[in-house]
N, C-alpha and C positions, 0 to 999 in steps of 0.2 A: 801335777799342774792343774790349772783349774781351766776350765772350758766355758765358753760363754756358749748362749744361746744364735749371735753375729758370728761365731765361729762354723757354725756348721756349714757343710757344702764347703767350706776352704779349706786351702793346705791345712792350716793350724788344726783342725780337727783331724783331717784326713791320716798328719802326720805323727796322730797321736794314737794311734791303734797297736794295741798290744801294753800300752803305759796305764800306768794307778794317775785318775783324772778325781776332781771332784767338779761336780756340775747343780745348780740350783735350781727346779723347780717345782712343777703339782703333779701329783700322783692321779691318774683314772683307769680306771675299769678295773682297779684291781680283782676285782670276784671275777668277773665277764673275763678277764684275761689269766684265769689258772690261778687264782689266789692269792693271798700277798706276798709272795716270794716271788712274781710276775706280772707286770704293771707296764703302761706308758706312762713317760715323762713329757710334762709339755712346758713352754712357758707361763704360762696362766690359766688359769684353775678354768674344766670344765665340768658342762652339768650331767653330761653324758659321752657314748660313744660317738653320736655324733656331731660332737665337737672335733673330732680329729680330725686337723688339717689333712686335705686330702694331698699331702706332700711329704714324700720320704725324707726331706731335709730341715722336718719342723718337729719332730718325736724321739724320743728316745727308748728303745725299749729296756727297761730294767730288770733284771734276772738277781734275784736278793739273796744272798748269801744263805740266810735266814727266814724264817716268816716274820713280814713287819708289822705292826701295829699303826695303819696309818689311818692319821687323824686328817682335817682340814686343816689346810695352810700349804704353806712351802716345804721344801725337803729340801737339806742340801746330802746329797748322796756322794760316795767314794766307792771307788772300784775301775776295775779292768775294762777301757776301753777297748772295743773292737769296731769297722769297718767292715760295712759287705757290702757287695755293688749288686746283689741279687735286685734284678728288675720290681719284682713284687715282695719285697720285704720291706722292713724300715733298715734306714742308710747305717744308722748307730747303731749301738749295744753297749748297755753295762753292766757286767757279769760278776759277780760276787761285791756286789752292790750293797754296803751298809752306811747307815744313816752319818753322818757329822753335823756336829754342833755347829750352831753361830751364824745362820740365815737370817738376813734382814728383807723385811720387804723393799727399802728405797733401794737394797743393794740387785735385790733381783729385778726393778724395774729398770735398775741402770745398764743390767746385762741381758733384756730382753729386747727386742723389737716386734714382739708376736703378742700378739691380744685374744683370747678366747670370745668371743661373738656366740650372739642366743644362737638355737639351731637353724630357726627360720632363716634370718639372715645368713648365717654360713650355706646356706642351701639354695642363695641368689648366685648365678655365676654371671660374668660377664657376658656379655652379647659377641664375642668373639672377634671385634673390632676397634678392639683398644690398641694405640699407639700409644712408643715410647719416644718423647721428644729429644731424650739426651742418652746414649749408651755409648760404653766398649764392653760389653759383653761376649765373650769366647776367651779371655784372655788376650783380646787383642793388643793394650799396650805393652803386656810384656810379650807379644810375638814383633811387636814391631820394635822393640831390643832385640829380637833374636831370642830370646829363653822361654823356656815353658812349654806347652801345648796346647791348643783351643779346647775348651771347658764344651760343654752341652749350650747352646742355643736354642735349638729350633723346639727341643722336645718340653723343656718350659715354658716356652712361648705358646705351644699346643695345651698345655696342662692349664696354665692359669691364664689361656682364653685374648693372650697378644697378639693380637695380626702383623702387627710393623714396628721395629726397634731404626730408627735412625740411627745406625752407627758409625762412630767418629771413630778415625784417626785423629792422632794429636802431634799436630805439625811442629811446637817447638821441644818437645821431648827432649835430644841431646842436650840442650842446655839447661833444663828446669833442675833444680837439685830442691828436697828437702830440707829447708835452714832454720832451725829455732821452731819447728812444729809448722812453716810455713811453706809454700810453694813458691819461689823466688829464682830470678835467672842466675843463674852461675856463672856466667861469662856473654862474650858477643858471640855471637856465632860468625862461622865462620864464611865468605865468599861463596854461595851455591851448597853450601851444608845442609841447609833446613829444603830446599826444592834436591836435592840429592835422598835425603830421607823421607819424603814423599813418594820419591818414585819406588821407596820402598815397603810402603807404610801401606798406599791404596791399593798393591799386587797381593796385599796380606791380608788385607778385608775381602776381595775379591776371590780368594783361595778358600779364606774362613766360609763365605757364603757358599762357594760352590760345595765346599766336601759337604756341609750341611745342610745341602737342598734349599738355600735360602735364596728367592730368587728376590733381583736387587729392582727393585723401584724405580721408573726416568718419566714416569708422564703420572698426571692426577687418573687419569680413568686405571691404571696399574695400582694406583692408592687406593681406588673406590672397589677395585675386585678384591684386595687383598683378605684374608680373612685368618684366624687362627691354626683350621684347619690345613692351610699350608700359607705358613707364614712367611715375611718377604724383611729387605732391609731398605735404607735410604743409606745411600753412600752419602758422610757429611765429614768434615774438618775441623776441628776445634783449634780455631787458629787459621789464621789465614798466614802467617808466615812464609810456608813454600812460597807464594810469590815473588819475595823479597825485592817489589818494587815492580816486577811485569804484569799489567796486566793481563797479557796474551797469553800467560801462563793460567790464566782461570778459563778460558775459553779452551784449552785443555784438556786442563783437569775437569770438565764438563761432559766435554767430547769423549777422552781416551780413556776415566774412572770413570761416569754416569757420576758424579759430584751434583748433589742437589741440595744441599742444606751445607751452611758456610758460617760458621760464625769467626768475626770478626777478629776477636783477638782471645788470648788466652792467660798465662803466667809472665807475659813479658811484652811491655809498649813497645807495639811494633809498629812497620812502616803505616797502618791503617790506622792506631789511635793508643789511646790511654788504657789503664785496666785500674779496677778497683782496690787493685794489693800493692800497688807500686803508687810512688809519686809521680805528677801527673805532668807531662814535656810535651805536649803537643795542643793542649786547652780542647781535648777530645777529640774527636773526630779530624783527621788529617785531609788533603783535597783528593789525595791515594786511596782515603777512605770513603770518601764520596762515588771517586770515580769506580770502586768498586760494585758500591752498592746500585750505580745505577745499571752497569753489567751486568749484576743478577738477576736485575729485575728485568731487563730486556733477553737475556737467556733463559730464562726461569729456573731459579735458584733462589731458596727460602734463604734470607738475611735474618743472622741470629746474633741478637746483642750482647749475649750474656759475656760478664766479667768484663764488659766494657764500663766504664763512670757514666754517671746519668748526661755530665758533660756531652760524652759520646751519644749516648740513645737521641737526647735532643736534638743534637744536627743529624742524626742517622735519619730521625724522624720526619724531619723539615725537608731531607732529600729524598727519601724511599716515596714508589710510587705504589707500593705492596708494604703487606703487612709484614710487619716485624715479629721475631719470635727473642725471646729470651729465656733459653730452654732450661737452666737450671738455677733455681734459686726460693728465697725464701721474706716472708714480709719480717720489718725489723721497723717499728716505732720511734727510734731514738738512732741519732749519730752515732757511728761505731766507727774507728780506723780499721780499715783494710778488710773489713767483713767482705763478702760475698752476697752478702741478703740487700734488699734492697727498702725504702723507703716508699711511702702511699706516693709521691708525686712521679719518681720513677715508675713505679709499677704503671700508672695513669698513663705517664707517654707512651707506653705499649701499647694499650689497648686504646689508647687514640689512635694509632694506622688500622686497628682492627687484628690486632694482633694478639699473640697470647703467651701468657708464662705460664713456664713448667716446673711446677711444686720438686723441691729439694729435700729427697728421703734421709738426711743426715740426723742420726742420732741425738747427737748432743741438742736438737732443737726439738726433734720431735722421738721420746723416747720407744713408742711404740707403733704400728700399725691404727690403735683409734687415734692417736694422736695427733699424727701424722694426718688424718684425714678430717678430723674435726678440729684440731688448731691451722694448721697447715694450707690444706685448700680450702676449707670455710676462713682462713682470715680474711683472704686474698679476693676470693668469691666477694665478701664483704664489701672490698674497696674496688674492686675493680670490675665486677659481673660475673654472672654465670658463662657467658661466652669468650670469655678472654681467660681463662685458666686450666692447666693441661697438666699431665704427668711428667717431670722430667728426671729420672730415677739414678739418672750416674753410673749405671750398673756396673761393678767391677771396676769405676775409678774414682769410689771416694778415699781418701786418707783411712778414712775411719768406719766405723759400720750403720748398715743401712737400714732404717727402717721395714724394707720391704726388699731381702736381701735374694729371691728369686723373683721370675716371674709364674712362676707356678704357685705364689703368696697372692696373686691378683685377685682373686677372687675375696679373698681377705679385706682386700684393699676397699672393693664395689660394695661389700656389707656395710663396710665402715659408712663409707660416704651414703649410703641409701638410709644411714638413721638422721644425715641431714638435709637430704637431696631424693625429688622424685628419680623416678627410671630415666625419663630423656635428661634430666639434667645430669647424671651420674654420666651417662652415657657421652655427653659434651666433653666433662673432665676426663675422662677416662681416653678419649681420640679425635669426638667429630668435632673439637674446635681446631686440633691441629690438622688435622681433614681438608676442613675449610680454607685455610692460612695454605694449604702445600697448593691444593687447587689455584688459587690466588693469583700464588707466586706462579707456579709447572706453569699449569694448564695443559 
């Protein structure tokens, strides 16, 4: 089987230990690391040792069968994968490791997310106050199926320098199904279904946080203490569904989870408005969706647009008496059906309440880490300012794979953006615009 680079740290990799894998890419330190029978594997060629991401889930150690002859370029290598959870080792191992044919370069940047950056800039770390505007990170949507077990949190969030992941539940879950490569509702739900998996949903983020020492976020002065060093969560909802029509059910889920960040709707037009992947039955914004938004703003609760139609941001916009957030997505120049990215005059309504979007680490759009930071949030920067643009990473619930598929990659991330951006502006993208926006909203 062959191994990407987006595979590591996942089951797929993890489940592959003791199997003949083949994996694609540069060879370093071969001499520095015992010869060329003993080498790391990264995804893109560095100039030295230290280049090596300071991240067990971005290396490969390779053990060669033989002595190689390595030249510059790619490698595509075969051999015995192995697994080790040893705290101070690297996570991989490929053991009787010999060369195969037939590496391309397009083909390894389609299977990388990771960029090798000069030293200097690898050796910028973050300021320890970078927020993540959009996460399920722990494994939370498949615990709130019931399967799986919480993944590492907090000790990432330490490494690569996050103070605060907004973590969502995702309220219309039972219904959503995977249909034709899409995210689409599978049926109605049912009477009290979607507010019945809630009350299961916010006990499981709640659980996650506590075994994990993450302590959860309810006021801005909680946000402004927060720091890497013990990093904290914002209880949020992707999907306002649970309510299914009460509003007395947000006042709550405010009160009984600490629920502070709310977005609107998700895979399926519900009682609050329209979404960008369905056809549209409500002409956006519903009076339910009104009457929501101005609940949050009188509770203090961050209102999040994303996956709503610009229809919706519009009237969202003309009611909100606080900034608006649209925590995951990406700029797209031309009409597209049922994309997720958004358009310059959308993006504009946001950061006309004073609000901000959160850059989407999806692959298929931005294939690596510079990419990602120089296509990605410089487009966005472009149209809409330096203070209206923020990180919104998906962690753990894209489809597909991410750009920046830990947060112990962060630091990856701030190199990138600092070859296009001074230090306080990196630093804005990186948290203090969504800082400002939670203040806003909390207080």
């Amino acid at each position: 089987m062959r191994v990407s680079w987006t595979d590591l740290g996942k089951q797929r990799a993890d489940k592959a230990d003791g199997k003949r894998v083949e994996i694609t890419g540069f060879a370093l330190g071969a001499n520095s690391w015992g010869g060329q029978d003993r080498f790391l594997l990264m995804a893109e060629p560095g100039c030295c040792e230290g280049c090596v991401p300071n991240n067990p889930l971005a290396v490969v150690e390779v053990f060669a069968r033989r002595p190689m002859k390595i030249a510059s370029g790619a490698l595509r290598l075969g051999g015995t994968w192995q697994v080790s959870f040893d705290a101070d080792g690297w996570r991989y191992r490929l053991h009787d490791a010999e060369m195969v044919a037939g590496v391309t370069r397009r083909a390894l940047l389609a299977a990388s997310p990771l960029f090798c950056l000069p030293v200097p800039a690898m050796a910028q770390a973050t300021d320890g106050m970078a927020v993540d505007l959009h996460s399920h990170a722990g494994n939370l949507i498949q615990m709130s199926f019931g399967r799986g077990s919480y993944s590492p949190v907090a000790e990432p969030m330490r490494q690569g320098g996050m103070s605060v992941v907004s973590l969502a539940v995702v309220s219309d879950s039972p219904i959503i199904k995977l249909t034709d490569g899409r995210l689409r509702p599978g049926r109605d739900p049912r009477p009290g279904e979607l507010y019945s998996f809630s009350q299961r949903s916010f006990p499981a983020l709640h659980v996650l946080a506590r075994e994990q020492g993450l302590p959860i976020v309810r006021t801005a002065a909680e946000l402004r203490a927060a720091r890497a060093s013990r990093p904290s969560v914002i209880v949020a909802s992707e999907g306002a569904d649970f309510l299914e029509g009460r509003i007395e059910r947000l006042d709550e889920a405010y009160q009984r989870w600490a629920l502070r960040h709310l977005q609107l709707t998700h895979y399926r037009p519900n009682e609050l408005g329209d979404i960008q992947t369905e056809p549209s039955v409500h002409e956006g914004l519903t009076a339910f969706g009104a009457e929501v938004i101005r609940r949050c703003n009188a509770l203090g609760i961050v209102v999040d647009v994303a996956h709503g139609t610009f229809e919706l941001v519009k009237k969202a916009a003309a009611v909100t008496t606080r900034p608006l957030v649209l925590s995951h997505t990406s700029l797209i120049t031309r009409p597209a059906s049922w994309t997720r990215r958004i358009l310059p005059d959308h993006a504009k309504a946001i950061a006309a309440t004073g609000g901000v979007i959160g850059i989407w680490p999806v692959t298929a759009y931005f294939p690596n880490i510079v990419s990602y930071a120089t296509d990605g949030f410089a487009r966005m920067v472009d149209v809409v300012g330096i203070d209206h643009v923020g990180l919104g990473t998906d962690q753990l619930g894209l489809v597909g794979a991410s750009a920046i598929p830990s947060y112990a990659d962060l630091p990856q991330l701030a190199a990138a953006l600092r070859t296009r951006f001074n230090a306080e502006e990196t630093a804005k993208l990186l948290g203090g615009n969504f800082r400002r926006v939670f203040e806003a909203s909390v207080g």
